[in-house]
NUBASE-709711 format. One line per 2 residues: number of its first residue (from 1); their letters; for each residue x, y, z of C-alpha. Coordinates in Angstrom, 2 decimals, decimal comma. Example, Ala and Ser with C-alpha at 12.3 -4.5 7.8 and 13.67 -1.06 7.14 Angstrom:
NUBASE-709711
1> AS> 12,30:-4,50:7,80 | 13,67:-1,06:7,14
end
This chain:
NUBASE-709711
1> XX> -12,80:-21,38:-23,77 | -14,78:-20,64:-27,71
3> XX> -15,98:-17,33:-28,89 | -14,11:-15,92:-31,41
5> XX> -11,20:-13,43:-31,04 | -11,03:-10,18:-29,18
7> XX> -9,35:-7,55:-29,82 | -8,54:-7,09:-25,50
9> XX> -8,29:-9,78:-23,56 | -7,71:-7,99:-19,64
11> XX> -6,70:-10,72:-17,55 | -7,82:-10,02:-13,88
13> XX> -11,05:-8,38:-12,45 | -9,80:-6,51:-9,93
15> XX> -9,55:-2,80:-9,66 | -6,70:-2,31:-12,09
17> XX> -8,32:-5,03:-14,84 | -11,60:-3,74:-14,55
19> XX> -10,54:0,04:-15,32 | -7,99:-1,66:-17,82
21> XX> -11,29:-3,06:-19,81 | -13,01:0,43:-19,59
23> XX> -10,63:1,86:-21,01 | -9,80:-0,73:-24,08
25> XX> -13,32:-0,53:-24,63 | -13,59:3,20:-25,19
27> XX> -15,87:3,58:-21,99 | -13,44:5,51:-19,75
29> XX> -11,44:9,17:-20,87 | -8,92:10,89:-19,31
31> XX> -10,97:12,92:-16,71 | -12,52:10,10:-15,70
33> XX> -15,62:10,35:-17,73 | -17,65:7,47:-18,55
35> XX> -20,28:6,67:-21,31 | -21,36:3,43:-23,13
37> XX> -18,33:3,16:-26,23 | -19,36:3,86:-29,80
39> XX> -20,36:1,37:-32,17 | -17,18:0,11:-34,02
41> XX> -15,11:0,37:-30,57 | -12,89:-2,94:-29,84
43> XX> -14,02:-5,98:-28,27 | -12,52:-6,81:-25,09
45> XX> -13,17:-9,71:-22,72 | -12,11:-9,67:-18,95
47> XX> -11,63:-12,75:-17,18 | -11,11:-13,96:-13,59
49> XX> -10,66:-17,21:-12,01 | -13,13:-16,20:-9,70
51> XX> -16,93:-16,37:-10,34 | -17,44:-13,74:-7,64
53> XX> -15,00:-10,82:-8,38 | -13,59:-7,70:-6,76
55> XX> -13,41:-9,50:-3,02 | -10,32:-7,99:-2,70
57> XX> -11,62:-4,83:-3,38 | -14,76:-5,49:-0,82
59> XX> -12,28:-6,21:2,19 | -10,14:-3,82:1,80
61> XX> -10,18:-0,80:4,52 | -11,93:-2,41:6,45
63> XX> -14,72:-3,63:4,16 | -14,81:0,38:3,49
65> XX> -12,42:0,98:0,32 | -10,02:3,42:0,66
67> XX> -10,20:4,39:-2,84 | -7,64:6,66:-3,42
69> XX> -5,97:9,74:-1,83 | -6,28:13,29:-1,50
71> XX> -2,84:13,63:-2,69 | -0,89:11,21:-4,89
73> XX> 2,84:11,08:-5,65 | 5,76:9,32:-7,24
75> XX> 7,17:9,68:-4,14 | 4,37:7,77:-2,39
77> XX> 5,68:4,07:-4,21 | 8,45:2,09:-3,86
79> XX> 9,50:1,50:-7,43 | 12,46:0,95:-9,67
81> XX> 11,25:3,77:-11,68 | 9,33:7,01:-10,35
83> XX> 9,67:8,86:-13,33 | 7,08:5,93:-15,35
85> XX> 5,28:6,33:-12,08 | 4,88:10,26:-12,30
87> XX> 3,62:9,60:-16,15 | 1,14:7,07:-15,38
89> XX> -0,24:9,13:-12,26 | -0,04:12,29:-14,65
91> XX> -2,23:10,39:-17,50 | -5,22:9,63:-14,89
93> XX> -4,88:11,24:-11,43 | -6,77:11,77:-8,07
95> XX> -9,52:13,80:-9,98 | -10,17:11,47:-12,56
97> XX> -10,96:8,82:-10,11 | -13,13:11,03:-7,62
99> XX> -14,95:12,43:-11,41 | -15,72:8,35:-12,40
101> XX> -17,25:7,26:-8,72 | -19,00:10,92:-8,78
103> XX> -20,67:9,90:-11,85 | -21,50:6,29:-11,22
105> XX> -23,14:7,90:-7,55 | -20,21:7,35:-5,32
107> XX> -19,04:10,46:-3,83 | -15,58:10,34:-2,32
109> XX> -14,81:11,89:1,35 | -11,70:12,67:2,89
111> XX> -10,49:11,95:6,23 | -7,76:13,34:7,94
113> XX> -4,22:12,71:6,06 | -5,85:12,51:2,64
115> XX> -7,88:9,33:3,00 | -10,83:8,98:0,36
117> XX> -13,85:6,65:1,20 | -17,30:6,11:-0,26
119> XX> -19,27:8,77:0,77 | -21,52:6,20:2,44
121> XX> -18,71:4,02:4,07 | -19,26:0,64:2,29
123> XX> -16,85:-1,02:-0,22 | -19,41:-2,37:-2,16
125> XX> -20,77:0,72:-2,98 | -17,43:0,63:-5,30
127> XX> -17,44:-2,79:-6,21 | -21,52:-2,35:-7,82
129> XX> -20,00:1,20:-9,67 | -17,34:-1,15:-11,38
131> XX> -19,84:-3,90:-12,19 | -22,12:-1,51:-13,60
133> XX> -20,08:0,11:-16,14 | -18,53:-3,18:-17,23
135> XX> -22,03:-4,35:-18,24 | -23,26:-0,45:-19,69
137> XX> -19,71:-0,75:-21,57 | -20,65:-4,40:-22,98
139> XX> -17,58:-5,70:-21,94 | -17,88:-9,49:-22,58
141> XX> -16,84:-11,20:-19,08 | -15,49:-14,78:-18,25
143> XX> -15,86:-15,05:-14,38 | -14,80:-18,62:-12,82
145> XX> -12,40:-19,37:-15,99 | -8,81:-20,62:-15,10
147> XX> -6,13:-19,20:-17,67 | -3,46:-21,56:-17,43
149> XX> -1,55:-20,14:-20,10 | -1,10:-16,68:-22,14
151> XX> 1,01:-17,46:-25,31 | 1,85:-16,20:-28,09
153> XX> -0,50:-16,80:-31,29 | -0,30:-16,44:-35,23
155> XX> -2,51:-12,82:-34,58 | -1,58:-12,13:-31,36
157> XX> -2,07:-13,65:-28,29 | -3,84:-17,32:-27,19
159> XX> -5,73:-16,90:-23,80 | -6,52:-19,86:-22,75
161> XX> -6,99:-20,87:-26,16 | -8,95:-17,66:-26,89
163> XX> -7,60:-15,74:-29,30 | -6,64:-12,00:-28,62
165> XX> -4,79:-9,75:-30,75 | -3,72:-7,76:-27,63
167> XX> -3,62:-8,83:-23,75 | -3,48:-6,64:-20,45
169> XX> -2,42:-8,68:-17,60 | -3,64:-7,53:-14,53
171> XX> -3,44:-10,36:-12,40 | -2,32:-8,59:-8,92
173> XX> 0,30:-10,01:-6,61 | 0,18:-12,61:-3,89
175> XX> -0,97:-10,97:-1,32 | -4,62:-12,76:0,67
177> XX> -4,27:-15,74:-2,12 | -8,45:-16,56:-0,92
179> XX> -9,31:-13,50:-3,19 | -7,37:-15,34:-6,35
181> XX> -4,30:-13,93:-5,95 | -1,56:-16,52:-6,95
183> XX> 1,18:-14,68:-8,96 | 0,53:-16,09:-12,25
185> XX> 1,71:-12,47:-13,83 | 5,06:-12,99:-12,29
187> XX> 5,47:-16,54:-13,76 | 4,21:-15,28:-17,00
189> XX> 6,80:-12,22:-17,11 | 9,49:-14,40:-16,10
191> XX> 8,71:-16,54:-19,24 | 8,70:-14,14:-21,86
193> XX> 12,28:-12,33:-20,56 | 11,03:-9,89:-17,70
195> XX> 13,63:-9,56:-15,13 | 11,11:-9,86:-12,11
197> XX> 11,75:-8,24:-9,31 | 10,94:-11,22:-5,94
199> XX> 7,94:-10,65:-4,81 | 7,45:-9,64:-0,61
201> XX> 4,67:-9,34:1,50 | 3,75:-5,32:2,05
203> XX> 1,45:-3,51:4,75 | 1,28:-6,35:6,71
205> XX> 1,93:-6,22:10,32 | 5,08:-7,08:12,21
207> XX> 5,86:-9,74:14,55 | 8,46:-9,48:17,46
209> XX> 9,11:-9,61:20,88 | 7,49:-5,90:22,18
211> XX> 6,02:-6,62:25,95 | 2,55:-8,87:26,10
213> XX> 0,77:-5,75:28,38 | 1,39:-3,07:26,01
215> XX> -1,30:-5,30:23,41 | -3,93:-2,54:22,53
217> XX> -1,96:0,08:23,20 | -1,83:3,07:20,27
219> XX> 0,58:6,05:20,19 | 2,18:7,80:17,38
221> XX> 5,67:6,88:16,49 | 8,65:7,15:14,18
223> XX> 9,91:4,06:13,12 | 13,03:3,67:11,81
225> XX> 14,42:0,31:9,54 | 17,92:0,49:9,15
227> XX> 20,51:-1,98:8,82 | 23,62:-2,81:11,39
229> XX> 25,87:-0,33:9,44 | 23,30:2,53:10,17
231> XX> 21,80:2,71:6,97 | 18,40:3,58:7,01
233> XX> 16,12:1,32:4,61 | 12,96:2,71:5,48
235> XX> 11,25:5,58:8,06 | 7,50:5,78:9,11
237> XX> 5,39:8,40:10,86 | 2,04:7,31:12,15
239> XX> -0,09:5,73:14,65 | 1,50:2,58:16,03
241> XX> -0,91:-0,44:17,65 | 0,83:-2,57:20,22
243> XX> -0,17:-6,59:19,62 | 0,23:-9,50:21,35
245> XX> 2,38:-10,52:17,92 | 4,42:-7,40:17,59
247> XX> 3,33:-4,27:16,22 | 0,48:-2,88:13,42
249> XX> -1,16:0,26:12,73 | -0,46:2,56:9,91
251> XX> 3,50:2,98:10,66 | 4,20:-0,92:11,05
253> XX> 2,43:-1,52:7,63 | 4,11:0,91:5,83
255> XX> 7,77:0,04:7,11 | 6,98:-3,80:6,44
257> XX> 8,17:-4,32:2,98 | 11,98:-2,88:4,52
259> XX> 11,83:-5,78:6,82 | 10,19:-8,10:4,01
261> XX> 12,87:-7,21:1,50 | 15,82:-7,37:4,17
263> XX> 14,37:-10,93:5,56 | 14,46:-11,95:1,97
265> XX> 17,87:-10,76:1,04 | 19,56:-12,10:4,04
267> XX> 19,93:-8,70:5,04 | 20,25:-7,85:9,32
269> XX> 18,41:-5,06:10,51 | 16,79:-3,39:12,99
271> XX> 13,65:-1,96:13,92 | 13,39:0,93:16,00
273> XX> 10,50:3,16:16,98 | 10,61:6,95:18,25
275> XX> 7,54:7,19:20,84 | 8,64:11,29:22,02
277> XX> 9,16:13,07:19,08 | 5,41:12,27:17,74
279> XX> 3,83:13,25:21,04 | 4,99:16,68:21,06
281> XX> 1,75:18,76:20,56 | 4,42:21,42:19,09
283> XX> 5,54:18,18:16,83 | 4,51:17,26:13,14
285> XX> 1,87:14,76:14,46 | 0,76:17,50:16,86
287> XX> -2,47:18,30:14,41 | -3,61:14,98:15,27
289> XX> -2,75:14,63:18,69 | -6,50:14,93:19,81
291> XX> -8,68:12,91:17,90 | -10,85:10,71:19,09
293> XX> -9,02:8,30:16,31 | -5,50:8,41:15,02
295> XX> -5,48:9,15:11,54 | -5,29:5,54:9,21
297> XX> -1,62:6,42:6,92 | 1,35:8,30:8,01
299> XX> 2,96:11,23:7,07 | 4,03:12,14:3,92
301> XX> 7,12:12,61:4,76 | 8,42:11,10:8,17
303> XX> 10,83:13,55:10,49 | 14,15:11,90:11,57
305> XX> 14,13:10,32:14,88 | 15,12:12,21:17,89
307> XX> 18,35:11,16:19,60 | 18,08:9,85:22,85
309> XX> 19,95:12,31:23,87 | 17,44:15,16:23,20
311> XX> 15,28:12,27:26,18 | 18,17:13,24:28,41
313> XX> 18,52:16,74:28,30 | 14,90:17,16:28,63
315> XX> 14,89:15,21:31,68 | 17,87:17,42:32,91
317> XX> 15,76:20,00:32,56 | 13,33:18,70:34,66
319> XX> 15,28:17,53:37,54 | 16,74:21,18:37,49
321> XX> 13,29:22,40:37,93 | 11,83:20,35:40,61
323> XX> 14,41:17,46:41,33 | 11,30:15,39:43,52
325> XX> 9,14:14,71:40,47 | 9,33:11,05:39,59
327> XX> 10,50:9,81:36,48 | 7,55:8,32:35,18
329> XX> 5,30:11,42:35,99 | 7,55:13,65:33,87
331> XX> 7,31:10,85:30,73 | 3,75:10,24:31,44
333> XX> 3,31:14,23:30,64 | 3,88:12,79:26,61
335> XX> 3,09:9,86:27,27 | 0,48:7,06:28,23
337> XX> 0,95:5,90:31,76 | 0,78:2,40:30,75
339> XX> 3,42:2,26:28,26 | 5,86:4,38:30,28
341> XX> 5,82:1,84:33,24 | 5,86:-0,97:30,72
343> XX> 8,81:-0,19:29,02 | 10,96:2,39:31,66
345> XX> 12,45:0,82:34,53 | 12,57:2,79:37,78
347> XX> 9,66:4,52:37,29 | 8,96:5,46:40,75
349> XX> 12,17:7,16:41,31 | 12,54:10,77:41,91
351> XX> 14,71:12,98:39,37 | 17,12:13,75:42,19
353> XX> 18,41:10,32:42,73 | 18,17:9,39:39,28
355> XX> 21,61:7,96:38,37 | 23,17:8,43:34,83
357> XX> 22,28:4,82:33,70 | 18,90:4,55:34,41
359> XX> 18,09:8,01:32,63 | 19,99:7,25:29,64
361> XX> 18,02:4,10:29,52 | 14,66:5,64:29,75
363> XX> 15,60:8,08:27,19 | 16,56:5,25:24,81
365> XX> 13,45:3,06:25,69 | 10,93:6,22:24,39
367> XX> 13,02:7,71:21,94 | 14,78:4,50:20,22
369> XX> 12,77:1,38:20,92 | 14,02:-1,45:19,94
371> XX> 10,85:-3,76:18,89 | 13,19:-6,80:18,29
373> XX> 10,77:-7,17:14,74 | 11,33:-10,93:13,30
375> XX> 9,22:-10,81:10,39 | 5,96:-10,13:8,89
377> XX> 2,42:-11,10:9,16 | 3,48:-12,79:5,34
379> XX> 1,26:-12,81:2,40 | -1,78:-14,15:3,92
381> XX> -2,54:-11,08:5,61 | -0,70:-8,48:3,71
383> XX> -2,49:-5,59:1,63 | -0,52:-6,06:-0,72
385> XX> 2,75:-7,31:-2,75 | 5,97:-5,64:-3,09
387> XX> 8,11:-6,54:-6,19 | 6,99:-7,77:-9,86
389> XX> 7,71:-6,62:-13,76 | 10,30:-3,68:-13,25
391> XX> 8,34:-0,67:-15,22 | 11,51:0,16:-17,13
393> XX> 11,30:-2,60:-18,91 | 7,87:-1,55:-19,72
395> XX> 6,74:1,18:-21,96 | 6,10:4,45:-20,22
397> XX> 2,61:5,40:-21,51 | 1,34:2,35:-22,42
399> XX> 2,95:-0,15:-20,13 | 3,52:-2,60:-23,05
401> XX> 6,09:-4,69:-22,42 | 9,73:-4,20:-23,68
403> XX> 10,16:-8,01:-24,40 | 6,80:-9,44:-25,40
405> XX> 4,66:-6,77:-27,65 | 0,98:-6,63:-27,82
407> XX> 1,48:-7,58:-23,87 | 0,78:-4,55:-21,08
409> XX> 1,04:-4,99:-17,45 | -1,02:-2,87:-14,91
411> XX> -1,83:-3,19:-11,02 | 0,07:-4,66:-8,35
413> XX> 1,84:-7,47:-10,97 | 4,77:-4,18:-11,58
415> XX> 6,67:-2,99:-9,13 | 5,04:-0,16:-7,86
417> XX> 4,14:-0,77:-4,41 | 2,56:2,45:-2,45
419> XX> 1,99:3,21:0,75 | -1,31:2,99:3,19
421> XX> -3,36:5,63:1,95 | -5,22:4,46:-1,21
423> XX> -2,39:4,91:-2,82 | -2,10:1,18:-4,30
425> XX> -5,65:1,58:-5,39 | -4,79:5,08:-7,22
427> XX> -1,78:3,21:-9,03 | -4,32:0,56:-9,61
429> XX> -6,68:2,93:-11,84 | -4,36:5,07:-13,52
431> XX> -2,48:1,99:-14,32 | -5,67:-0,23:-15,51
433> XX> -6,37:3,18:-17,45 | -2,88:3,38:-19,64
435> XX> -2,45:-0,46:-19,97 | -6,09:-0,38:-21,43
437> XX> -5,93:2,82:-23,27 | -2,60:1,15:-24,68
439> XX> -3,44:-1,88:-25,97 | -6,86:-0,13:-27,85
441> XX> -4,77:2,61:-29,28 | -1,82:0,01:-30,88
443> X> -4,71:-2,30:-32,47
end
């Protein structure tokens, strides 16, 4: 690779390198505002091993692009440290983003829950904004070059034998390795000191053993990841999608990286998936209880689980009122038909010869459903990766690393893993953003 030093070399052209370049460059401020950099501004060059970039960005929600959301937290990631999180978010939020795609003539609309989509519905409405302003910004690009190696140099950094005096590495994780995702940022961390953290597969679906006839089946639901002490390692609130696999849907993706992280630490657990409390229309899903489509990311902040025993009493209740219902008419009231006489055995029988057993175990099959989960769909099909360069051992406005200076880190290569929701992509531009912004401002 020839050319002459640069003052930026961005590693990665995904979303996260290709705001990190912006930014070096001068293009990109604060609020999101973009304009052609000022004579005099630094050099950067952004490279990819891919000659066609951004496919990652293309497929994503459903070739869509959920580009962010309407409402972005520290509390939204799984992280080893929220507070860098909060900053980063803090230095270029939700505005900033909508403000940038507004400008380059993609407007942003929300759907229910806080998703944010192209106006127009198509990802590559987002991926031609990005191209765009990389080529009105004059960032120099190296598309279908291989870096092999980032090492340290007598002015810097070495590129793949390009010089650079600083280098952002925004390589992503593992996750669909067919867009060019193969980890070389967690290789490369590991190598100059970083503690990384293992990387797992995240929002990817989960296999187990639920029954074949419930496949297509969708219903709101509370799931639960705990260990077989009782600890709780992760809770989800959202649409659920019965498979012929196992489970998907919003609440499957987001509770995946507790099962990922627990398969790879040897750990036992359990998933286990509320179906009653969700369809309450007086319940906190209750909002959404009549669209024509569930809503695509959970709750903010998912309600504890009812106790079978709430099941019980209800059905008490029932059998007190008119004792010659049936069982599975007074479940089917909350729930689909289908599912009911799929998972409840007995359904046929009338509350008045119900016998203690057989309601207790109708109460536990809607309220605490075991869905016997073995795994993960694995990185091939996973959003995204879970794990990476712990951001306290980066710095917390610049994300320059701790061990290796003149070296940032931005994207899904940290650990900062968020939820569904557009939340990875948000981290991904407020990240590129102060990784970019960083490395310009310590030339």
């Amino acid at each position: 690779m020839s050319g002459g030093e640069v003052d930026v070399a961005v590693v990665g052209a995904g979303a996260a390198g290709i705001f990190a370049a912006l930014a070096a460059g001068g293009a990109l401020d604060a609020r999101g505002g973009f304009r052609p950099p000022p004579g005099g501004a630094p050099r950067v060059l952004l490279l990819d091993t891919k000659e066609r970039v951004g496919r990652k960005i293309r497929i994503s929600g459903g070739g869509r692009c959920n580009a962010t959301n309407a409402a972005v937290t520290d509390r939204d990631f799984d992280t080893d440290a929220p507070a860098v999180v909060r900053g980063v978010l803090a230095g270029f939020p939700v505005g900033a983003v909508r403000a940038f795609f507004r400008q380059r003539g993609v407007a942003l609309a929300e759907e229910p829950i806080g998703k944010l989509f192209p106006r127009e519905g198509k990802a590559d409405a987002v991926l031609a904004a990005l191209l765009g302003a990389l080529e009105e910004a004059g960032v120099e690009t190296a598309f279908g070059a291989e870096v092999r190696e980032v090492v340290p140099a007598a002015r810097g950094w070495s590129v793949g034998g390009r010089p650079a005096r600083r280098v952002v590495v925004a390589t992503g994780g593992r996750s669909v390795p067919s867009t060019g995702s193969t980890g070389f940022g967690y290789g490369l961390a590991a190598s100059l000191g970083h503690s990384v953290v293992p990387p797992v597969p995240a929002l990817a679906a989960l296999r187990g053993g639920t029954p074949a006839r419930l496949a297509g089946v969708t219903v709101p639901a509370i799931l639960t990841v705990a260990d077989l002490d009782g600890r709780v390692l992760r809770r989800s609130a959202g649409s659920l999608l019965f498979t012929h696999a196992g489970v998907s849907g919003p609440a499957a993706l987001d509770a995946s990286v507790a099962v990922a992280r627990a398969l790879a630490d040897g750990r036992p657990f359990a998933v286990r998936a509320d179906l009653w409390t969700p369809a309450d229309p007086a319940g906190p899903w209750g909002p959404w209880l009549g669209l024509p489509k569930p809503p695509g990311s959970c709750l903010a902040d998912a309600p504890a689980a009812a106790e079978p025993a709430a099941v019980e009493r209800h059905l008490l209740d029932e059998t007190r009122r008119d004792p010659r219902r049936t069982l599975g008419a007074v479940l089917a009231e909350r729930l689909p038909r289908r599912l009911v006489e799929a998972l409840v055995r007995a359904p046929a029988t009338v509350l008045g010869r119900l016998v203690k057993e057989d309601r207790r175990a109708a109460a536990e099959a809607v309220a605490a459903l075991d869905l016997r989960v073995t795994g993960t769909d694995g990185f091939d099909r996973a959003e995204v990766t879970a794990g990476g360069v712990p951001l306290r051992e980066l710095h917390r406005v610049s994300l320059e690393s701790r061990r290796a200076p003149g070296l940032h880190f931005c994207g899904e290569v940290c650990h900062a893993t968020g939820r569904l929701g557009g939340f990875n992509f948000q981290w991904a531009w407020s990240s590129g953003f102060a990784a970019g912004r960083g490395a310009a401002a310590s030339l």
